[in-house]
VEXDREN-2710 file (C-alpha; in Angstrom, 1 decimal):
% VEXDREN-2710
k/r/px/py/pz
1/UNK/0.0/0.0/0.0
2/UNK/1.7/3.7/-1.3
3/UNK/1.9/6.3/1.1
4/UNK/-1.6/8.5/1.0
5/UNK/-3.7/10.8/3.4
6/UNK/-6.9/12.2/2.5
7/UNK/-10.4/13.1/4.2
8/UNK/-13.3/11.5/3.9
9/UNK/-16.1/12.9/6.0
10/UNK/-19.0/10.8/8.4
11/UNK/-21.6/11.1/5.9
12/UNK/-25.0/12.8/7.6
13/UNK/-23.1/13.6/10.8
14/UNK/-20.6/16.6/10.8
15/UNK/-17.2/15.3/11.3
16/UNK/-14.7/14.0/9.4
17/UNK/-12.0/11.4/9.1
18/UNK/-8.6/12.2/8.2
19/UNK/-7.4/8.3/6.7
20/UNK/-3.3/8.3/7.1
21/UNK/-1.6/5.0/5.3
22/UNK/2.3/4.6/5.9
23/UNK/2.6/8.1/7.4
24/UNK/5.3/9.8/9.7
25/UNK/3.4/11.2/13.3
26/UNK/5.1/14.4/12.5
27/UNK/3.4/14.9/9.1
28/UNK/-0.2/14.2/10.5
29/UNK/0.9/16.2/13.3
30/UNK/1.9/18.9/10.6
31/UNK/-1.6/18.4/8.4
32/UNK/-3.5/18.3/11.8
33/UNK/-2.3/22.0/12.7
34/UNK/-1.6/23.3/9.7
35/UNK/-4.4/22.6/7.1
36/UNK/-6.7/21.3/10.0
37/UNK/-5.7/24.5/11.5
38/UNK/-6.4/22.4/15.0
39/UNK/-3.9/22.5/17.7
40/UNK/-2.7/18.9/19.2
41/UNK/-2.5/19.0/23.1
42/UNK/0.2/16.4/24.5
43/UNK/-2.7/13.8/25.2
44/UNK/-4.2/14.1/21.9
45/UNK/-0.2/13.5/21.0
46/UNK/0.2/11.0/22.5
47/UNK/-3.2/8.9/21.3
48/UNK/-1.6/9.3/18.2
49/UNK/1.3/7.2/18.9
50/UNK/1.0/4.1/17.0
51/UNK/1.5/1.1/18.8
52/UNK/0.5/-1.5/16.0
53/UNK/-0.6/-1.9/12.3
54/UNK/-3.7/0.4/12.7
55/UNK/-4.7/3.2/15.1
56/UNK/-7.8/5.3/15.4
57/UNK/-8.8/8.3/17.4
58/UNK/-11.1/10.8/17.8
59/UNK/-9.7/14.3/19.3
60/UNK/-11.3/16.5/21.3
61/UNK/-12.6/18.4/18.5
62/UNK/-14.4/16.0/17.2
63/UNK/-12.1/14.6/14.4
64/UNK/-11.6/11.3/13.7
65/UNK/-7.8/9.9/12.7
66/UNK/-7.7/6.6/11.3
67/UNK/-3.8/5.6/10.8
68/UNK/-2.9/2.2/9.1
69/UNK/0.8/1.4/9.0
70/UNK/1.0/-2.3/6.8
71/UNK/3.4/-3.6/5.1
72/UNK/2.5/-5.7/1.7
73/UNK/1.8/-8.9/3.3
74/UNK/-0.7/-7.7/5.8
75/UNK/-3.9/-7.7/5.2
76/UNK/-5.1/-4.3/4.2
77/UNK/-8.8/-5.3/4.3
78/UNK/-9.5/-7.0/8.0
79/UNK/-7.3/-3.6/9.8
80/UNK/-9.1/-1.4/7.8
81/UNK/-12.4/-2.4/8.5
82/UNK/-11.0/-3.2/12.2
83/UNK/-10.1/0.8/12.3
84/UNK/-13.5/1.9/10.4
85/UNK/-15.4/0.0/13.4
86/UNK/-13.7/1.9/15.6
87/UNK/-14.3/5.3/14.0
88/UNK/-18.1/5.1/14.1
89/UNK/-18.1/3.5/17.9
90/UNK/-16.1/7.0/18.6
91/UNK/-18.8/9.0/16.3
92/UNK/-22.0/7.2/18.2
93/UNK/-20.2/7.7/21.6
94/UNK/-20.2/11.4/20.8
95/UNK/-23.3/11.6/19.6
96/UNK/-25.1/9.5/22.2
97/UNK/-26.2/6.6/19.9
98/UNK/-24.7/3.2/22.3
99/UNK/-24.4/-0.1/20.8
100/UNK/-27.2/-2.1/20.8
101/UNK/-28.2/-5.5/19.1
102/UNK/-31.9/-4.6/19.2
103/UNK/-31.9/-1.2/19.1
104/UNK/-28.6/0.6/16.7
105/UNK/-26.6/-2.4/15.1
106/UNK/-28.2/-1.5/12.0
107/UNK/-27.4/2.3/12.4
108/UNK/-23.4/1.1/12.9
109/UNK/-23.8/-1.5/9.8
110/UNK/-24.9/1.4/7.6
111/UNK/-22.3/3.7/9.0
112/UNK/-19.3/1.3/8.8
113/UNK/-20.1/0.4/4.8
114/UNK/-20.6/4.0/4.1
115/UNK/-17.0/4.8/5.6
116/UNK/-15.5/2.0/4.4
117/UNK/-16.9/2.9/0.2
118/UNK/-15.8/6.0/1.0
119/UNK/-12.5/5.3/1.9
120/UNK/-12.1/2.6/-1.1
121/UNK/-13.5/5.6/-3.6
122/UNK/-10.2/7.8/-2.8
123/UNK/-8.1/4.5/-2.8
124/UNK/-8.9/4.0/-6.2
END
């Protein structure tokens, strides 16, 4: 997977995801605060951090970063829709939609394959 970064927003809800593959912290730092125009506290720093092949977080703010750091034989597919999962769990929380079989599960199956086409459209 090449280097790329782009935004791709939440669909009817007003936030956005910033998608980082194979980036340096300091350049999404860079993007956050200078075309974001969003200052990073050292907690919002330091969520950033990755400790893995994929990270998400949502900053105070509201935005959503969703970092995937693979190499070619990983599976691009299972951490990106790992990540995506976690992107709308962090949009729900916010907006006070919880998890529930019988109640939202639909809600966070819409909201996971919009994200997810979304993200494939810029990919392409």
């Amino acid at each position: 997977m090449k280097k790329q970064m782009f935004v791709v927003d939440h669909g009817t809800y007003n936030f956005n995801i910033l998608v980082c593959i194979e980036q340096e912290i300091q350049t999404i730092y860079d993007y956050i605060e200078k075309k974001a125009k969003y200052t990073l506290n050292d907690e919002e720093k330091e969520k950033l951090t990755m400790r893995g092949k994929g990270r998400t977080v949502m900053l105070e703010g509201g935005q959503t970063i969703l970092q995937l750091n693979l190499k070619k034989s990983d599976c691009f597919q299972a951490y990106l829709a790992h990540e995506v999962f976690h992107a709308v769990e962090f949009l729900f929380e916010r907006i006070g939609l919880k998890h529930d079989p019988e109640i939202s599960s639909e809600a966070y199956a819409y909201q996971i394959a919009y994200i997810t086409g979304s993200i494939y459209e810029k990919l392409k």
